[in-house]
Backbone bond lengths (Angstrom), bond angles and torsions (degrees), N, CA, C in turn:
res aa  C-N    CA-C-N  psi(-1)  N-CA   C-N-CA  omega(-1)  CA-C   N-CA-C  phi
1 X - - - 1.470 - - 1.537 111.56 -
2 X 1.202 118.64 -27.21 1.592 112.36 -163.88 1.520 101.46 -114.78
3 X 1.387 119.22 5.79 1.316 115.93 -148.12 1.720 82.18 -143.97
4 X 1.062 127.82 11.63 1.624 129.69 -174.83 1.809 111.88 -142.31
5 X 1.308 117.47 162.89 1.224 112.86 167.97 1.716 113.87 -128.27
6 X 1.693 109.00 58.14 1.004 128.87 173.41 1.460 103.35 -83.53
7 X 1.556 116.11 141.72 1.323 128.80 -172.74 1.669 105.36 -132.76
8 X 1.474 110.32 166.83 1.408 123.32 179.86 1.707 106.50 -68.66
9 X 1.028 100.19 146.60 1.895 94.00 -172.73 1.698 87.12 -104.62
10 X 1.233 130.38 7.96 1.627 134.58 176.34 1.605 108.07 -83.00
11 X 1.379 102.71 -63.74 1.936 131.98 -152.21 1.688 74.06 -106.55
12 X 1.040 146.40 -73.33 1.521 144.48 -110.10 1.776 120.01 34.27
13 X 1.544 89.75 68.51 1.107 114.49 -176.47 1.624 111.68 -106.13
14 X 1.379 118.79 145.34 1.679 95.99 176.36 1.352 110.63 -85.80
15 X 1.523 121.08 144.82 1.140 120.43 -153.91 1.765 113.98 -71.10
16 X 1.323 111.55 -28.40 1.680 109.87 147.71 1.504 125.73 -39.25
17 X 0.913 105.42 -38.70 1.521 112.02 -175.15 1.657 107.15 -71.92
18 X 1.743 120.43 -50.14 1.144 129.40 166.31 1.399 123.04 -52.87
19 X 1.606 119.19 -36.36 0.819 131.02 170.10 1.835 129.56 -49.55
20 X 1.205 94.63 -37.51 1.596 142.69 -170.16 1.836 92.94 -64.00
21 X 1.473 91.76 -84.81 1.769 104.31 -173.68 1.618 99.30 -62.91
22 X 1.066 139.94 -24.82 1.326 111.49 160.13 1.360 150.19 -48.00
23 X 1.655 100.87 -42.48 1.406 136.36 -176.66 1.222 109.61 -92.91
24 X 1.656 122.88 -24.95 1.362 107.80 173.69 1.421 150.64 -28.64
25 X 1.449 97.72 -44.82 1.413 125.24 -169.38 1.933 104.41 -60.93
26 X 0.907 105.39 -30.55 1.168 114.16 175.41 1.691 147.19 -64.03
27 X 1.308 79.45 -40.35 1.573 135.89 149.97 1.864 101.80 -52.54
28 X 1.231 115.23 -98.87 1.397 121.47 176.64 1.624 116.69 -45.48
29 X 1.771 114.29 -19.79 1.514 84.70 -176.01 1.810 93.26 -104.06
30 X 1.111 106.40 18.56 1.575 99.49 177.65 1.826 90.41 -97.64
31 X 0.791 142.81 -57.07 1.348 146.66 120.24 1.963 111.46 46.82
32 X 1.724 79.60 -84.67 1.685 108.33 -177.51 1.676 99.83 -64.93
33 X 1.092 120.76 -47.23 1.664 108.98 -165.12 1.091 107.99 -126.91
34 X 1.608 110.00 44.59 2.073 122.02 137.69 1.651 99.50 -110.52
35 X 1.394 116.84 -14.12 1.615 108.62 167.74 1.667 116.65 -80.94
36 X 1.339 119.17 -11.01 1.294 134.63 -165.77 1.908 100.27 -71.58
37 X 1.195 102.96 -66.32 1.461 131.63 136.60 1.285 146.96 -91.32
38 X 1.299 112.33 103.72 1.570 109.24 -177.78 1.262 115.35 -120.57
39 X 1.468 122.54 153.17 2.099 116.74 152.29 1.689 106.09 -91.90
40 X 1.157 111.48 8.20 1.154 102.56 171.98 1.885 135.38 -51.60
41 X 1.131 129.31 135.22 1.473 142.46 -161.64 1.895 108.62 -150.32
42 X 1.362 97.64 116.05 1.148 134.00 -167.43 2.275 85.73 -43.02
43 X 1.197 110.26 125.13 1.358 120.80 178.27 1.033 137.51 -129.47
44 X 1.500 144.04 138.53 1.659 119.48 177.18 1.315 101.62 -116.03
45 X 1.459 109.24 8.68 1.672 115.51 169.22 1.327 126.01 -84.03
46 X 1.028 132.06 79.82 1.912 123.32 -146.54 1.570 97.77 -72.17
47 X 1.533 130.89 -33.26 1.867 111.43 164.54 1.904 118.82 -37.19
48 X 1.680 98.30 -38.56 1.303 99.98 -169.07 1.597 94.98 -77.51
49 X 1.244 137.20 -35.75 1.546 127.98 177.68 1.412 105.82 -44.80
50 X 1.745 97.86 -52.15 1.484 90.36 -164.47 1.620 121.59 -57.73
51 X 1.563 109.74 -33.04 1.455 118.71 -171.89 1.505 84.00 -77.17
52 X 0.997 175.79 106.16 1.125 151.26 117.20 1.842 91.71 -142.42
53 X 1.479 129.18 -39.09 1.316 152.18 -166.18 2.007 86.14 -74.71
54 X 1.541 108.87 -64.14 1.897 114.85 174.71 1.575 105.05 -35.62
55 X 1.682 107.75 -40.75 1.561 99.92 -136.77 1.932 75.34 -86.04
56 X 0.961 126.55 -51.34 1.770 113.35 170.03 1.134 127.29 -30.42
57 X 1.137 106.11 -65.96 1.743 108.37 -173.80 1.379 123.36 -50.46
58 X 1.403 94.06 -43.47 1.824 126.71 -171.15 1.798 96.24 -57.75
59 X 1.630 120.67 -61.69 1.128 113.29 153.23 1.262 134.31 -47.62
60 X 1.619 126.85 -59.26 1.317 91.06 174.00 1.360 142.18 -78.94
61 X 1.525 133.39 -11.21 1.281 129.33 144.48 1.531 109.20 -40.08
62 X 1.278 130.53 -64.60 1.522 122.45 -159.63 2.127 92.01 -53.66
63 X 1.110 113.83 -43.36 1.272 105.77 -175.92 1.622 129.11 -62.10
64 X 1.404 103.53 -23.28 1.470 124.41 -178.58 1.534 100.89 -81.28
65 X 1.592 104.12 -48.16 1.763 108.26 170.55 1.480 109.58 -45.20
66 X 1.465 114.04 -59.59 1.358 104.50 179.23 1.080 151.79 -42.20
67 X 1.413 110.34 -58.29 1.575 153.10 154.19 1.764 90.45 -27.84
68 X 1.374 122.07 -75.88 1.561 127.91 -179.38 1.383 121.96 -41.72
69 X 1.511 118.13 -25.41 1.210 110.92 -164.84 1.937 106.93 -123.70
70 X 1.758 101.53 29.52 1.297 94.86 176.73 1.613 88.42 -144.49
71 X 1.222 107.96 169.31 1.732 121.92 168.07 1.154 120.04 -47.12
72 X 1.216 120.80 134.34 1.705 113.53 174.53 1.550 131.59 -57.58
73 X 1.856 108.12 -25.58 1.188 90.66 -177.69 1.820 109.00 -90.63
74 X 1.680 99.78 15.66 1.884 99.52 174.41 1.580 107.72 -109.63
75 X 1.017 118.70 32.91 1.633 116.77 170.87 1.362 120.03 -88.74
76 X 1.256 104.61 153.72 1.557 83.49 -169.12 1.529 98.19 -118.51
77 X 1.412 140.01 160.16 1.776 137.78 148.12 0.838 128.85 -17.04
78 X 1.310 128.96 148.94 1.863 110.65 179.75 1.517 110.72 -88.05
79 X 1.030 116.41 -3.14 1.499 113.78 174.41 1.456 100.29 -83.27
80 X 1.318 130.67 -42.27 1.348 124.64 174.02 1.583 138.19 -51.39
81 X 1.486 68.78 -37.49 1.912 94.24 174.20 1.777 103.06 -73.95
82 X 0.915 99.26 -52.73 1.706 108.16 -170.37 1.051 107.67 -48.70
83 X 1.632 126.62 -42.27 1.579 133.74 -174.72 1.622 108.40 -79.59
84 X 1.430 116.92 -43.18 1.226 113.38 174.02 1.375 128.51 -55.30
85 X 1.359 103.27 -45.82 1.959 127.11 165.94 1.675 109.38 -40.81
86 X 1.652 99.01 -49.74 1.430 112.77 -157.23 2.168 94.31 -70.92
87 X 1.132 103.49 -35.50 1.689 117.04 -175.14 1.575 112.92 -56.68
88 X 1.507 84.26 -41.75 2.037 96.34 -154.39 1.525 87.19 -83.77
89 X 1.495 138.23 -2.20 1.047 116.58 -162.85 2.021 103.32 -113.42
90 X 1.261 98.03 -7.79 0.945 118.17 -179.34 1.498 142.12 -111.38
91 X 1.431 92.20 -18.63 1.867 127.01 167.64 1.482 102.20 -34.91
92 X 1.955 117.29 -63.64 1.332 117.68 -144.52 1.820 93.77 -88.81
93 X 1.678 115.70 -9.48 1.414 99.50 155.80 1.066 129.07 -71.38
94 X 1.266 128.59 -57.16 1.245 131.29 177.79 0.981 124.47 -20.52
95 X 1.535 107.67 -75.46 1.639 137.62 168.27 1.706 91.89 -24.70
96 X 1.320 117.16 -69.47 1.823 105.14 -173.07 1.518 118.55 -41.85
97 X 1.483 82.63 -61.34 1.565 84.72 -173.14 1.855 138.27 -70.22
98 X 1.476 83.96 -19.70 1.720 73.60 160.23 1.614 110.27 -78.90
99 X 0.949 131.98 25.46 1.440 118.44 163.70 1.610 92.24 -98.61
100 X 1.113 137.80 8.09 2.061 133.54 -178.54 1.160 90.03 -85.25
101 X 1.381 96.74 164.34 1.138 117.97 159.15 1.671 102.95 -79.29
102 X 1.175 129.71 108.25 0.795 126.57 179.44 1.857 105.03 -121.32
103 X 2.045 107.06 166.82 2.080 90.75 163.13 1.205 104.78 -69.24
104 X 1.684 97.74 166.15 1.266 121.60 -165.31 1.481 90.88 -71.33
105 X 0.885 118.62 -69.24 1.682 121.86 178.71 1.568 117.73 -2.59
106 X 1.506 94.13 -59.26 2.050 113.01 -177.45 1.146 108.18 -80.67
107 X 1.480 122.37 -16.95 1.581 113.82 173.13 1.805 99.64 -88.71
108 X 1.236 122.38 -12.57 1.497 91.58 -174.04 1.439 87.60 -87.21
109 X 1.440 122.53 -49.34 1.461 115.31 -178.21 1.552 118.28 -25.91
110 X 1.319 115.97 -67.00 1.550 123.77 161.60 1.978 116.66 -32.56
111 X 1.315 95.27 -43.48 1.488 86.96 -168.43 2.013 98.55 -81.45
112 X 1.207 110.62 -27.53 1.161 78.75 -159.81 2.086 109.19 -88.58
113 X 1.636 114.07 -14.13 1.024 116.16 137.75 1.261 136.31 -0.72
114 X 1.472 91.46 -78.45 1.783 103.34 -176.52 1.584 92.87 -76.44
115 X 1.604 146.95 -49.12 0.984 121.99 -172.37 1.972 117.75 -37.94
116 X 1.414 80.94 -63.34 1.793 97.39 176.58 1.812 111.16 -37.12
117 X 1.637 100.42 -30.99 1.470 94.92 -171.90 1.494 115.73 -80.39
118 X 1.160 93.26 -35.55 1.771 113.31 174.04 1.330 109.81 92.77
119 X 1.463 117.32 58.30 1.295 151.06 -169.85 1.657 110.28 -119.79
120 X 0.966 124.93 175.76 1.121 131.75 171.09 1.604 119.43 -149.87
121 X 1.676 128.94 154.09 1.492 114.69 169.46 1.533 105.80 -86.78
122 X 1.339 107.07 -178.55 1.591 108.65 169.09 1.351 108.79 -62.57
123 X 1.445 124.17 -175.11 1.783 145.78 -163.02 1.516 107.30 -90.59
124 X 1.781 100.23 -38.56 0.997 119.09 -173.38 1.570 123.08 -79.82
125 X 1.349 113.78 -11.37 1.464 127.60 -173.35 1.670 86.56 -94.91
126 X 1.589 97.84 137.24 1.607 125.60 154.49 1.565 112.43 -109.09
127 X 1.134 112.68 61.11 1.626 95.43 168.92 1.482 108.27 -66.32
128 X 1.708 100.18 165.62 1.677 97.21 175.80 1.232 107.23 -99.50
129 X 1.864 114.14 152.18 1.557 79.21 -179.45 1.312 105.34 -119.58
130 X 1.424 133.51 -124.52 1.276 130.10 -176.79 1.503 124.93 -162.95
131 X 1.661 115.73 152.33 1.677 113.65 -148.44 1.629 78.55 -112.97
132 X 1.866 82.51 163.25 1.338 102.24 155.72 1.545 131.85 -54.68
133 X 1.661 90.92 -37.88 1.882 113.18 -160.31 0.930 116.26 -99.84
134 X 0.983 154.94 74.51 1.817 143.91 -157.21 1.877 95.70 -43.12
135 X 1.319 102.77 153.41 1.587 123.25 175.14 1.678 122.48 -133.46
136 X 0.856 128.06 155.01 1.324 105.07 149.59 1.445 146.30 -96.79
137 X 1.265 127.48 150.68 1.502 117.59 -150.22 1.535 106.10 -56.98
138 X 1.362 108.78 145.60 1.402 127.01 170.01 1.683 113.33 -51.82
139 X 1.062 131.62 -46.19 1.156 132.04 152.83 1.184 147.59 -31.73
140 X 1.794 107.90 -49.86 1.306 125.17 -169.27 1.555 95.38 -146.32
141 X 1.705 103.94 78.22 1.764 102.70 -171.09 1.382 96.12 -71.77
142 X 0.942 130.17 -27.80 1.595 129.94 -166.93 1.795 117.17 -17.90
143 X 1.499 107.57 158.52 1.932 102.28 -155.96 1.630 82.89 -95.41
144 X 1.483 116.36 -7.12 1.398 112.87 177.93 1.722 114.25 -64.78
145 X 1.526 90.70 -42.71 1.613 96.85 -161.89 1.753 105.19 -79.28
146 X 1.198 95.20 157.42 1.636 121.39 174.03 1.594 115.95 -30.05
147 X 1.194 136.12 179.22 1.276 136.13 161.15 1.939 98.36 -133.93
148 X 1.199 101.18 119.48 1.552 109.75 179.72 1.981 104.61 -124.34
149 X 1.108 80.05 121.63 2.089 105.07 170.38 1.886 99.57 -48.04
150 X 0.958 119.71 -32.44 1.466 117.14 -168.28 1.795 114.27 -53.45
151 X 1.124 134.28 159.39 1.369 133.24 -152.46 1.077 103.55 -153.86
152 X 1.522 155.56 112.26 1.307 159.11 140.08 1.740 103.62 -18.27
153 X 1.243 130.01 127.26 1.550 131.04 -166.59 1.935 98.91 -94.94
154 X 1.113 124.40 -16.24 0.988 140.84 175.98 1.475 124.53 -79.71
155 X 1.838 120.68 -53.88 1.245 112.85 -165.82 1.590 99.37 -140.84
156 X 1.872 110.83 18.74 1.506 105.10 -179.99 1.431 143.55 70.24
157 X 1.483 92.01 5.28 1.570 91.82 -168.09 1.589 102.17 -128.21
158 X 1.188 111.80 138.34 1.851 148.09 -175.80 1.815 90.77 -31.37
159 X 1.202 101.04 119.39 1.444 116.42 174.57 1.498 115.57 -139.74
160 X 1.256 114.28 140.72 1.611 114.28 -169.05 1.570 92.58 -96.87
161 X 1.475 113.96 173.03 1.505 121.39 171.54 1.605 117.45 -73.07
162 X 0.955 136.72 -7.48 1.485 144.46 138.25 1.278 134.72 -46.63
163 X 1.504 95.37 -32.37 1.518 99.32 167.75 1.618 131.29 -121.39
164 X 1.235 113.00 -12.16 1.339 132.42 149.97 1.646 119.33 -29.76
165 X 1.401 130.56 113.38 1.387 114.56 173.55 1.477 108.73 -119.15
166 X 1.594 119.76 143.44 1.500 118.80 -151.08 1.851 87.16 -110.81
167 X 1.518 113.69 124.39 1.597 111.75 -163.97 1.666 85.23 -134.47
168 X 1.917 101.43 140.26 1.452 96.79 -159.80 1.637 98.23 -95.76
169 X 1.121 96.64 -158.68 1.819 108.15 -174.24 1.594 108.18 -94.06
170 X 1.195 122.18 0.75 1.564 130.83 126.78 1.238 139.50 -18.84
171 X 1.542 96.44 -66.62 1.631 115.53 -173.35 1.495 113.55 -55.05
172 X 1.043 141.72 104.34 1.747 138.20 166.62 1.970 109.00 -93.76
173 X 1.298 72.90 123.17 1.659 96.50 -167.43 1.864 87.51 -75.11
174 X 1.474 120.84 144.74 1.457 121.77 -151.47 2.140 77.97 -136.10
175 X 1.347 99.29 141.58 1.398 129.78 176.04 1.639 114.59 -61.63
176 X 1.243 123.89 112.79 1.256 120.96 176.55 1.472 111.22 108.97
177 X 1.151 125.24 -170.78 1.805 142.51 -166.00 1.479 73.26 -76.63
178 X 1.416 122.98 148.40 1.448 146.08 150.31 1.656 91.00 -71.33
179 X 1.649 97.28 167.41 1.440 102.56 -171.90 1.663 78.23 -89.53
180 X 1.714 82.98 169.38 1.302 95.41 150.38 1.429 161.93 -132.94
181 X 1.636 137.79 150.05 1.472 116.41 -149.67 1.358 121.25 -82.51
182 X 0.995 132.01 106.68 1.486 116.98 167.33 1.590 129.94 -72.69
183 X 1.322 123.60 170.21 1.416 119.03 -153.08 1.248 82.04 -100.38
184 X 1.119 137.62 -77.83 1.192 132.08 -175.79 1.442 132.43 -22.16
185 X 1.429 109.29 -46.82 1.625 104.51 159.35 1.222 126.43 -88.68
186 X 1.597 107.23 11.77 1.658 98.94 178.51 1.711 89.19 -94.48
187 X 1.543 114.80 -48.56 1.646 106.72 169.88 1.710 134.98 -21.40
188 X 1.411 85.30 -52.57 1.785 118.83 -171.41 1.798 78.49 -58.73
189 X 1.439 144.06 -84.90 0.886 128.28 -106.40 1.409 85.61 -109.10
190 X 1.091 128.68 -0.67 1.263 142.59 176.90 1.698 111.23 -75.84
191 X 1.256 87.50 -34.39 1.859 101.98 -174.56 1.412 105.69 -99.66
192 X 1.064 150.13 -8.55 1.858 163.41 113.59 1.851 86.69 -8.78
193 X 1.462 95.20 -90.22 1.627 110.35 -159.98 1.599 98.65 -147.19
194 X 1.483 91.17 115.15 1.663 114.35 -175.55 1.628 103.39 -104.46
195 X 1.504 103.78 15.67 2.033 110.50 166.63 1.246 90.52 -96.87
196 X 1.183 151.58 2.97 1.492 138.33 -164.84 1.549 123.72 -69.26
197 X 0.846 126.00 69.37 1.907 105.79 168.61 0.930 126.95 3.60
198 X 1.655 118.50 137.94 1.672 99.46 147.50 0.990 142.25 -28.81
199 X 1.600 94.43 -73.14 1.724 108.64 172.05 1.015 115.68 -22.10
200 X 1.819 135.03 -54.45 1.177 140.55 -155.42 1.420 112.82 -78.67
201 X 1.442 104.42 -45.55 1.942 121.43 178.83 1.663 89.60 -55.40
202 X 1.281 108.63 -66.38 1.564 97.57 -175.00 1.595 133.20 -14.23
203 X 1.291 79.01 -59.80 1.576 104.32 -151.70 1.895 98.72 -80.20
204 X 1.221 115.82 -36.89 1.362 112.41 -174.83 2.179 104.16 -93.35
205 X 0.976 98.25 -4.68 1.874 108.34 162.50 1.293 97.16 -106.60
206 X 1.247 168.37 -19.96 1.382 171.57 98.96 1.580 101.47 124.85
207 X 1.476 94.29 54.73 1.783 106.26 151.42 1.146 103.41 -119.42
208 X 1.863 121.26 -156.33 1.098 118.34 -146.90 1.583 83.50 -118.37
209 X 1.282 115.76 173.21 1.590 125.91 174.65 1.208 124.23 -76.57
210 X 1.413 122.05 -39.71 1.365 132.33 168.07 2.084 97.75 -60.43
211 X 1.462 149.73 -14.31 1.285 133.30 153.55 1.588 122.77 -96.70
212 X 1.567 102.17 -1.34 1.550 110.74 145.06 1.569 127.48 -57.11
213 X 1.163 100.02 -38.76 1.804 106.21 -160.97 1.434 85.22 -101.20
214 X 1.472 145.74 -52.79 1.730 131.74 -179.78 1.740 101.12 -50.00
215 X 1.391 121.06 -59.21 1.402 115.04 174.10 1.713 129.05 -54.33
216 X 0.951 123.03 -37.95 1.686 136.50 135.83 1.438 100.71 -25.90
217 X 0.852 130.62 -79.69 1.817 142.26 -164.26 1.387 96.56 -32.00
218 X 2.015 90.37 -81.19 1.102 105.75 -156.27 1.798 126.86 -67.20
219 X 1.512 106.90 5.66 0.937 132.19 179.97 1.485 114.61 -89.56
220 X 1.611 118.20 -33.22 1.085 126.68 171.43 1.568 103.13 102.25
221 X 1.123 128.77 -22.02 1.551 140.75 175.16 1.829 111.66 -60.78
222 X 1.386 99.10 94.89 1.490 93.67 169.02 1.892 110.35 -113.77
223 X 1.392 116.02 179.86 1.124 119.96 178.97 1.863 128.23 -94.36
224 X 1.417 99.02 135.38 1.436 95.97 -179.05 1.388 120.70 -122.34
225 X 1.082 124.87 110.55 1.645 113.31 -167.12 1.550 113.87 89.53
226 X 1.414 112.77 -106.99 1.715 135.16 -169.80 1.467 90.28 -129.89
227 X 1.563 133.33 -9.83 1.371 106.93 -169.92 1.404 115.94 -126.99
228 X 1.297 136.69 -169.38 1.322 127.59 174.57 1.128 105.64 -122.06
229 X 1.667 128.84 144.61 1.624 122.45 -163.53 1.603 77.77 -158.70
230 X 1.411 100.60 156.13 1.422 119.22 158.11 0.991 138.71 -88.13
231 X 1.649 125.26 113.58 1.330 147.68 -151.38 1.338 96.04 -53.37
């Protein structure tokens, strides 16, 4: 057919061409119901048309696949499908990235997402979250200071971004009184090697890092460069 100039002995049509108007329809109704639903976004980048034209089709075949290979009364809509597809593909990002530092803004977006999804983060994640009412921080109630929406995820109460600490899905919260730090040996080891990390102080005082950095604070010792000096 593509390689000949054989024609219809009916139309005297070339038989590509016949070939063509047969199959069309197929063509146009795949057409009709990727416009029904689209990710499409107005572009002057035609790669991005094209990925955007893949990311349709790709759905609705996978949806037609589906639909075929289960019972009729368990199929679901294609809008249903489309949203579910769009979730599952995106679930195991999320999940990463709310452990970033990310704005507060995109972390509530994220959190409340997954609420809607009926998901949950790990035990170990403190995101902060956020009020209706602005307050002022628990810390620094003062009528001077700011009023910030932000929320401690732990004990509910109005926290500014200064005092908020972001702890990943790592952290395993350990049974009983935490040990505890003394100043003196955080000094001592401080005065050894004042390049040290947290991480590292942690781990050789064998508490956790998040009472490295409150003891740091409250010590007045912050970092300058590679070293640690007192503010």
């Amino acid at each position: 057919m593509h390689h000949d100039n054989k024609c219809d002995e009916t139309t005297g049509k070339p038989d590509i061409i016949m070939d063509y108007n047969l199959t069309k329809g197929g063509v146009d109704t795949i057409d009709q119901m990727v416009s029904n639903f689209s990710t499409s976004r107005r572009s002057r980048r035609w790669p991005l048309a094209l990925f955007y034209a893949l990311l349709d089709i790709t759905a609705l075949n996978s949806y037609i696949i589906f639909n075929y290979q289960i019972d009729k009364k368990d199929q679901k809509e294609r809008i249903t499908f489309i949203v579910d597809l769009g979730r599952s593909l995106i679930d195991e990002h999320l999940v990463t990235r709310n452990l970033n530092s990310l704005p507060l803004e995109l972390q509530t977006t994220i959190k409340k997402f997954k609420k809607n999804d009926g998901s949950s983060t790990s035990r170990g994640s403190t995101m902060p979250q956020e009020s209706d009412t602005p307050k002022r921080c628990n810390k620094y109630p003062s009528k001077n200071a700011g009023k910030v929406k932000t929320l401690c995820s732990v004990c509910q109460l109005s926290v500014c971004k200064k005092h908020f600490l972001i702890i990943c899905e790592n952290y395993e919260e350990k049974p009983g009184e935490p040990p505890k730090l003394e100043e003196e040996e955080l000094e001592a080891r401080l005065d050894e090697d004042p390049t040290q990390m947290q991480k590292e102080l942690a781990k050789k005082l064998g508490v956790t890092q998040p009472a490295i950095f409150h003891r740091l604070k409250e010590m007045g010792i912050i970092r300058k460069g590679s070293r640690w000096k007192a503010g």
